[in-house]
C-alpha positions in Angstrom: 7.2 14.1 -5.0 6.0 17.1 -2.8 8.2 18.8 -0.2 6.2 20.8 2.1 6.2 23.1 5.4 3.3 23.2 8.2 2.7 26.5 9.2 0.0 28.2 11.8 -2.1 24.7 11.2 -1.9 24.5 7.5 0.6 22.3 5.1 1.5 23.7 2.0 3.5 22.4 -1.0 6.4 24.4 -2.2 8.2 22.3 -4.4 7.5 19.4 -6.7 9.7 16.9 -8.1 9.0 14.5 -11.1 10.3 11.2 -11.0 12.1 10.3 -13.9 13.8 7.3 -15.3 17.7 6.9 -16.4 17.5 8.7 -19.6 15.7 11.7 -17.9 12.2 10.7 -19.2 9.2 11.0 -17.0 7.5 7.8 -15.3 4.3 8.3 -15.4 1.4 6.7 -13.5 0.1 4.7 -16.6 0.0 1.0 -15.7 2.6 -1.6 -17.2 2.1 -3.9 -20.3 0.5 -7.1 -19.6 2.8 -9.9 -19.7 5.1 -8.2 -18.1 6.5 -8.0 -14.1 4.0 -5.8 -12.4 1.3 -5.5 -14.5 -2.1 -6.6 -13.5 -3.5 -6.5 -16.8 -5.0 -2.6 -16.4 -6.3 -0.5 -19.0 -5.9 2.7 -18.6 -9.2 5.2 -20.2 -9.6 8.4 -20.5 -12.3 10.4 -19.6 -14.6 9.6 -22.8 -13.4 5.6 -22.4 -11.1 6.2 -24.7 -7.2 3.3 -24.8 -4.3 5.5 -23.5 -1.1 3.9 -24.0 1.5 2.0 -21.9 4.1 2.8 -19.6 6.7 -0.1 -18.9 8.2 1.9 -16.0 5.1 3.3 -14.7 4.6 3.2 -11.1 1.8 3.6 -8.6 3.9 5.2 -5.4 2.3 4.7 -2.0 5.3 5.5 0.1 8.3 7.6 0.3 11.4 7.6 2.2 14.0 9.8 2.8 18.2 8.3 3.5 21.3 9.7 4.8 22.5 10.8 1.7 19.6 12.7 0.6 18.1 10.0 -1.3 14.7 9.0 -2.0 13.2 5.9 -2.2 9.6 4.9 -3.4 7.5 1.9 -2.7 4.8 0.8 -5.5 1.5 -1.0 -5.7 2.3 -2.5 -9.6 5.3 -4.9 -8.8 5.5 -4.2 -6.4 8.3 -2.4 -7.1 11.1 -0.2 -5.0 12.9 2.2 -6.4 15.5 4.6 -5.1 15.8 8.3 -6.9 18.4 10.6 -6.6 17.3 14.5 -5.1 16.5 15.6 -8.2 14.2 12.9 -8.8 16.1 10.5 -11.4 16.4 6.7 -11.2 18.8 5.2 -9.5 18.0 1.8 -8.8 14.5 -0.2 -9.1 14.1 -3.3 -7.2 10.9 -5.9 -8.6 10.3 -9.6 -7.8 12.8 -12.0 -9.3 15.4 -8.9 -9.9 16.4 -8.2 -6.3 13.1 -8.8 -4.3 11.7 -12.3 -3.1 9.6 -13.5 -6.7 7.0 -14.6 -4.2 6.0 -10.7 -4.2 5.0 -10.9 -7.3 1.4 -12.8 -6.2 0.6 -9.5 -4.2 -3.1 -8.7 -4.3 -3.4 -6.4 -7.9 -3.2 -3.0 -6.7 -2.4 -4.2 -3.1 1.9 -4.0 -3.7 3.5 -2.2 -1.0 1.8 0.8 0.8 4.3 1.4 3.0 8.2 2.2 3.4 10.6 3.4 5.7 14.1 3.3 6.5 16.0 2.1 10.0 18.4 4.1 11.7 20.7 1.3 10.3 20.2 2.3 6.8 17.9 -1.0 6.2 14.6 -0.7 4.2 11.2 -1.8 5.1 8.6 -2.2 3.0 4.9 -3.5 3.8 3.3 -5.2 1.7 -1.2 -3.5 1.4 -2.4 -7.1 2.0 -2.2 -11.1 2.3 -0.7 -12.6 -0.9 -3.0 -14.2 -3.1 -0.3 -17.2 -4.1 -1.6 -18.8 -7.5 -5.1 -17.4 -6.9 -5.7 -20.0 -3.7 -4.3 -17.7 -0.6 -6.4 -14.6 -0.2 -9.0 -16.3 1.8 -6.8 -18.4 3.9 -3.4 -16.3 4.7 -3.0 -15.0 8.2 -0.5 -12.4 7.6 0.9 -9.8 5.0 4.6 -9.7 4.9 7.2 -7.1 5.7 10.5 -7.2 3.6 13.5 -6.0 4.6 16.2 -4.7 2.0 20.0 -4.2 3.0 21.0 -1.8 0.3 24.4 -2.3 0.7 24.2 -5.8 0.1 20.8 -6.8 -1.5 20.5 -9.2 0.8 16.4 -9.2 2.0 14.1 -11.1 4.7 10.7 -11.5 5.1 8.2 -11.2 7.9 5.3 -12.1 8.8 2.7 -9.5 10.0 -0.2 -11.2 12.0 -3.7 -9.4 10.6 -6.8 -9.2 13.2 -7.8 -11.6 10.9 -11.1 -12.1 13.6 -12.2 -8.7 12.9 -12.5 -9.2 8.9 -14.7 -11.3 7.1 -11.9 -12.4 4.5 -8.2 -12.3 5.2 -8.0 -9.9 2.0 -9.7 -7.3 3.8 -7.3 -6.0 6.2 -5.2 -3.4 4.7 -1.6 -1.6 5.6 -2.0 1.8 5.2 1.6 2.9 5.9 4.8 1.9 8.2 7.6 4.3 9.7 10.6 2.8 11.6 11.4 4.3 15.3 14.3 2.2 15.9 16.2 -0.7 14.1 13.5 -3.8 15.5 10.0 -1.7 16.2 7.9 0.6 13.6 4.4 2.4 13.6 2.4 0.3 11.3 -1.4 1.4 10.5 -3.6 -1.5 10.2 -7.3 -0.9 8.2 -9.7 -2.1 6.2 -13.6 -2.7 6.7 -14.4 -5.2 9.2 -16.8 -7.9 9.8 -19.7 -5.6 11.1 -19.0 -3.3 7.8 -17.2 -0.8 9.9 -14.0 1.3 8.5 -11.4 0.2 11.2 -7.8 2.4 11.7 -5.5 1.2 14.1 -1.8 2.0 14.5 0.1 -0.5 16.2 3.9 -0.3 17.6 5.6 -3.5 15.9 8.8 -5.6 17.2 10.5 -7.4 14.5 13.1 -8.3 17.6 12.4 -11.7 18.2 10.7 -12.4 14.5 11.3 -15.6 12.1 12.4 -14.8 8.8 10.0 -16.5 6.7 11.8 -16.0 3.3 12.9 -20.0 3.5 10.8 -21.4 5.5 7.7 -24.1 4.0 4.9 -26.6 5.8 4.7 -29.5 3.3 6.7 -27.8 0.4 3.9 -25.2 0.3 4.8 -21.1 1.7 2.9 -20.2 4.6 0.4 -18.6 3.7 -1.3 -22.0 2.9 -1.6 -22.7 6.5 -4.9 -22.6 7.7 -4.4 -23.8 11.1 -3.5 -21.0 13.3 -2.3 -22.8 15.9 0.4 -24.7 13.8 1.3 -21.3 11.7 2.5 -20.2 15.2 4.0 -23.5 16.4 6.1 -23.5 13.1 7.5 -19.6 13.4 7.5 -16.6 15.5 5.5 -13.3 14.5 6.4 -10.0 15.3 5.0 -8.6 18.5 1.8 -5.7 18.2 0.4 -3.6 20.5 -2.0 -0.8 19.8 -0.8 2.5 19.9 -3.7 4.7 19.0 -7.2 3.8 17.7 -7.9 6.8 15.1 -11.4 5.3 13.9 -12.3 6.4 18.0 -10.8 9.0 18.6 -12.9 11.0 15.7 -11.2 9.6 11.9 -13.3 9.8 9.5 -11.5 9.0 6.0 -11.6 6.1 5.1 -7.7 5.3 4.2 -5.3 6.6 6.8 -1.8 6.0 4.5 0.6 8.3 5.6 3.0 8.1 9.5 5.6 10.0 10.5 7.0 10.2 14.0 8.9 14.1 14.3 12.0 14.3 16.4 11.1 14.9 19.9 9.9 11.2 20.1 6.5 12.2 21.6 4.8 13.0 18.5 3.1 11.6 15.2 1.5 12.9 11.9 -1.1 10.9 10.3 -2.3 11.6 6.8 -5.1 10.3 4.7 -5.1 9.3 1.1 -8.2 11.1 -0.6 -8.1 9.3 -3.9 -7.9 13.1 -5.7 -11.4 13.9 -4.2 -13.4 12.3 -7.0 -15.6 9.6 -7.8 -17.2 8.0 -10.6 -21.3 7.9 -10.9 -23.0 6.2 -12.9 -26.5 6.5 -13.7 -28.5 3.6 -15.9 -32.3 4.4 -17.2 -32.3 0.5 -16.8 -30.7 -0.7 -13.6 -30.7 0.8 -10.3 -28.1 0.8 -8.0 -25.2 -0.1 -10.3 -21.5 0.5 -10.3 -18.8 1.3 -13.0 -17.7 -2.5 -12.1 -20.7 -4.0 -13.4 -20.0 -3.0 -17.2 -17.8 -4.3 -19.5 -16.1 -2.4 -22.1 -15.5 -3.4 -25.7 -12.5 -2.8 -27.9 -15.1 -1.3 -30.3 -16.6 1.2 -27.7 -19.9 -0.6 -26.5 -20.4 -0.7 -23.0 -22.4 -4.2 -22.1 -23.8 -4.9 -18.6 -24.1 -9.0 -18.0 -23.6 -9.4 -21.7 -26.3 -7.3 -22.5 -25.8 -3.6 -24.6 -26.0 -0.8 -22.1 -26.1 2.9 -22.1 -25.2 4.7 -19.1 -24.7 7.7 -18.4 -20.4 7.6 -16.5 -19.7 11.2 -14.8 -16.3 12.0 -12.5 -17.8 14.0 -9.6 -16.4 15.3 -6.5 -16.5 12.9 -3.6 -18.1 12.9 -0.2 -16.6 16.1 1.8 -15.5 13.4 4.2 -13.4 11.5 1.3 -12.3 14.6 -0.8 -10.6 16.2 1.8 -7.2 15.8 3.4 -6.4 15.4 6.7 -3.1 15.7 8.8 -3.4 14.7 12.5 -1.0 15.6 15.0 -0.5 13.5 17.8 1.1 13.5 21.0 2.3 10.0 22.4 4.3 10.6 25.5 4.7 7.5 26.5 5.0 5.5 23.0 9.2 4.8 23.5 8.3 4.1 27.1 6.1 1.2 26.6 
């Protein structure tokens, strides 16, 4: 974790803390053993290809929230997972499908957990989950929604939203993407909705969300089967009610370039926000192949004894980690004023 000031139009970090677990040991980002809850069955490489080990609390933090006494608490992609550390950065209390959130979490999109978490003046959590679930591998393409839990930490007790997507702007449900979420009252939040859309443009939207007059979904079933089976719009909306959107501020016109905006933050005087970007560390990977043109490190397969094959066939490329586009390896924080966002 970073703590920062913003000073004459720069941010700069002057303090770090490492997460660590109960004993004191540092998590690291290293992904979880397969089997296990969380794990999507990752290998972690270094930069010569070569197996680095396993980390069984390792987590992949997308969000970060601050409570009332000081607190921290972290949302994950792996689990997903959310975990609550104390100021110096130790484990308190981790939170994972089936062991105090909803199991149904645990068919999250790999690497699409939660992206996003914030905490009500009322001391709930919210956490958003990156994208659509993809429920025994038969819901990414039909799910109209990603969901939005809600955590009482006091009691454990949790519900479940359901966030309507622009699904008409994406070719596939699984495209839209949360990038973060940040609570302005007890009911409504700042939630930024992205992903690449059906005419292959980036799109990054935030939207003022109402959770008011929303149907917990954590019990609710058409014909035995969770919602996101529904592939009739019209009876998904006939069955419960979604949490009201409105756009607040389209970055992607206004001049955003990145392509993930995953960081919100409304200041105190009510009137203004911070966006961030996620630059992904400001690298790439190219690959060049004598053979093939126009390939990607996803096209090869790598064997436990070091071979590299591409469609089953022995390969040879040449795998480099270069700095990305100037657009995606820098980092951006965007100030904005909204006078009229509480208004509204």
């Amino acid at each position: 974790m970073a703590v920062g000031v913003i000073k004459n139009g720069k941010a700069k970090v002057i303090e770090t803390i490492g997460l660590k677990d109960e004993q004191g040991k540092a998590i690291t980002g290293l992904p979880i053993m397969p089997g296990l809850v969380g794990s999507t069955n990752e290998v972690a490489l270094t930069e010569n290809l070569k197996l680095l080990s396993y980390d069984n609390n390792g987590l992949d933090p997308e969000g970060i929230a601050l409570d009332s006494k000081g607190n921290f608490w972290i949302c994950d992609e792996y689990g997903p997972f959310i975990a609550q550390f104390d100021k110096t950065g130790k484990l308190i209390k981790k939170y994972a499908p089936g062991n105090g959130l909803p199991n149904i979490l645990k068919y999250r999109i790999p690497n699409r957990g939660f992206e996003g978490i914030t905490i009500a003046p009322n001391g709930k959590i919210y956490a958003a989950l990156q994208s659509v679930l993809d429920i025994e591998g038969k819901t990414a393409k039909t799910a109209k929604f990603t969901r939005i839990l809600e955590l009482d930490p006091e009691s454990g007790r949790t519900k479940m939203y359901a966030y309507p997507i622009d699904q008409d702007n994406y070719k596939s449900p699984k495209d839209a993407k949360i990038g973060d979420i940040f609570a302005i009252s007890n009911n409504k939040f700042l939630l930024i909705e992205q992903g690449k859309g059906k005419d292959n443009n980036m799109r990054n939207i935030i939207y003022l969300v109402d959770i008011k007059e929303a149907t917990d979904i954590s019990n609710i079933r058409v014909e035995g089967k969770e919602l996101e089976f529904v592939a009739d719009k019209d009876q998904l909306y006939k069955t419960i009610k979604f949490p009201t959107k409105k756009i607040v501020f389209d970055l992607r016109a206004n001049g955003w370039k990145a392509e993930k905006a995953e960081g919100i933050v409304m200041c105190p005087d009510k009137k203004t926000i911070m966006v961030i970007n996620d630059n992904d560390f400001g690298i790439t990977i190219n690959v060049k192949d004598s053979e093939r043109k126009d390939v990607k490190i996803a096209d090869y397969t790598l064997y436990a004894d070091g071979s590299l094959k591409y469609k089953e066939k022995l390969a040879e490329p040449t795998i480099s980690i270069v700095p990305n586009s100037e657009e995606e390896r820098n980092t951006y924080l965007w100030v904005i004023k909204l006078p009229e966002i509480m208004k509204k």
